[in-house]
C-alpha positions in Angstrom: 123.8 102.8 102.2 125.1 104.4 105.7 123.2 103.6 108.4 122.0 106.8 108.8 120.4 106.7 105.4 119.1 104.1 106.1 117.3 104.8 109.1 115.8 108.5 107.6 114.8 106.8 105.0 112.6 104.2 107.3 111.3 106.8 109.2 110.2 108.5 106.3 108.8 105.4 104.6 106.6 105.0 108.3 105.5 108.4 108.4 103.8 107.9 104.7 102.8 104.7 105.1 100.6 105.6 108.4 97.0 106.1 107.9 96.5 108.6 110.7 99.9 110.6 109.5 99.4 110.7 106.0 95.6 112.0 106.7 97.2 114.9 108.2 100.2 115.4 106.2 99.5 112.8 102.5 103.0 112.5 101.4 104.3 115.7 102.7 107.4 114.4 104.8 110.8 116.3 103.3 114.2 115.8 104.0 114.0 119.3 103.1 111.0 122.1 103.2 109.7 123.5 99.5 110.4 126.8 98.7 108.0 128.7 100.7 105.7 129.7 97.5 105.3 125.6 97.1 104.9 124.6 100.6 101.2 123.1 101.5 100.9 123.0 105.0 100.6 120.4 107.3 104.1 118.5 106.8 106.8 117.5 108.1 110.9 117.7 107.3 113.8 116.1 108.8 115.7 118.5 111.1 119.4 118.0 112.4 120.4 114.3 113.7 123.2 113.2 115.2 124.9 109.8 116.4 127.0 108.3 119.2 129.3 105.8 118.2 129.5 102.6 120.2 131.7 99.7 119.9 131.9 96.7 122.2 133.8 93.4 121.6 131.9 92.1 118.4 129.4 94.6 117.6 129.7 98.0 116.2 126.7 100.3 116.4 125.1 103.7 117.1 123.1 105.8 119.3 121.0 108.2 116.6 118.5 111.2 116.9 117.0 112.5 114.3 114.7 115.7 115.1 111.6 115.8 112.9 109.7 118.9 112.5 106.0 119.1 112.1 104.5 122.1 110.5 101.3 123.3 110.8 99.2 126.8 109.5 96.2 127.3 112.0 96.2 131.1 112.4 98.3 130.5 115.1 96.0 127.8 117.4 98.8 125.3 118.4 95.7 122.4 118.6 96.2 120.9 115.1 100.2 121.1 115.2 99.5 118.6 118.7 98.1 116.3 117.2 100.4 115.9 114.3 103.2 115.6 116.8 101.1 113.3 118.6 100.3 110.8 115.6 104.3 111.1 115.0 105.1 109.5 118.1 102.6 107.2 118.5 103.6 105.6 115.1 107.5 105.9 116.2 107.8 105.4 119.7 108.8 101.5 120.7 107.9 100.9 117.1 109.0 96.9 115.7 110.6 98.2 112.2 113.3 96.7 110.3 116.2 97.8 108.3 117.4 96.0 105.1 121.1 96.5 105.8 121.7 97.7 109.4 119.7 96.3 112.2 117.7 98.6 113.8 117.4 97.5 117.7 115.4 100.0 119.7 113.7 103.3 118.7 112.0 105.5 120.9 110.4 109.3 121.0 112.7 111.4 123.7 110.7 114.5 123.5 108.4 116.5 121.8 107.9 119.9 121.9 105.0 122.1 120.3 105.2 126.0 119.5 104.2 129.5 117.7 107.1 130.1 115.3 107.7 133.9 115.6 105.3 134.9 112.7 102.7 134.0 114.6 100.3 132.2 112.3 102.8 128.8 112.1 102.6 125.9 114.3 106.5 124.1 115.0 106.5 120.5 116.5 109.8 119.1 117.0 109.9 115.2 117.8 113.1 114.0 118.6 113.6 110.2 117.8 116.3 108.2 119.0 117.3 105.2 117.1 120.0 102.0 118.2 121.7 100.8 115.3 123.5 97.5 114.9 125.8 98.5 111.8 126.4 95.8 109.1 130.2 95.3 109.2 
């Protein structure tokens, strides 16, 4: 499994596995957003990522960020799409998690950022997570 894999899929196995997230959200976290006939809002998807290669002497490894978007439906009141993005980084940020394959050596919440998408009845949170990766060689 690539290390990026890897990590989305540890994220996404925190995220469920979080009592104050998955009151918000159950097991609404997508790689990808249902059709919007489907969708049950709050959740939460995976948005673009990206990494940083970084190789020193004996170690290869990675500088990752993944966005993750929270969702929320609130006729258009922001308040509830806060706190979602607020239990998100509070389970994330500085969090002690492992990785089976890669070693996972830091993680931390960069930013997050709450507002009105433009049909003004959806709340968008974007927290963007940045992960350091020691890849298994």
């Amino acid at each position: 499994m690539s290390p990026s894999e890897e990590l989305q899929q540890l994220i996404e196995d925190t995220l469920r596995a979080d009592s104050s997230v998955s009151a918000m959200v159950g097991s609404r976290v997508y790689d990808t957003a249902p059709p919007q006939n489907r969708r049950t809002y709050p959740d939460i998807t995976f948005g673009g990522s990206d990494y940083v290669p970084e190789s020193l002497e004996c170690l290869v490894s990675r500088e990752e960020t993944f966005q993750l978007d929270c969702w929320t439906r609130d006729h258009g009141r922001l308040g509830s799409c806060r706190a979602l993005t607020d239990a998100v980084k509070r389970v994330l940020h500085d969090a002690e998690l492992a990785l089976t394959t890669n070693a996972l050596i830091r993680m931390q919440v960069e930013l997050v950022r709450v507002f009105r998408d433009p049909d003004g009845i959806t709340g968008h949170g974007v927290v963007q997570v940045t992960a350091s990766v020691e890849e298994a060689v």
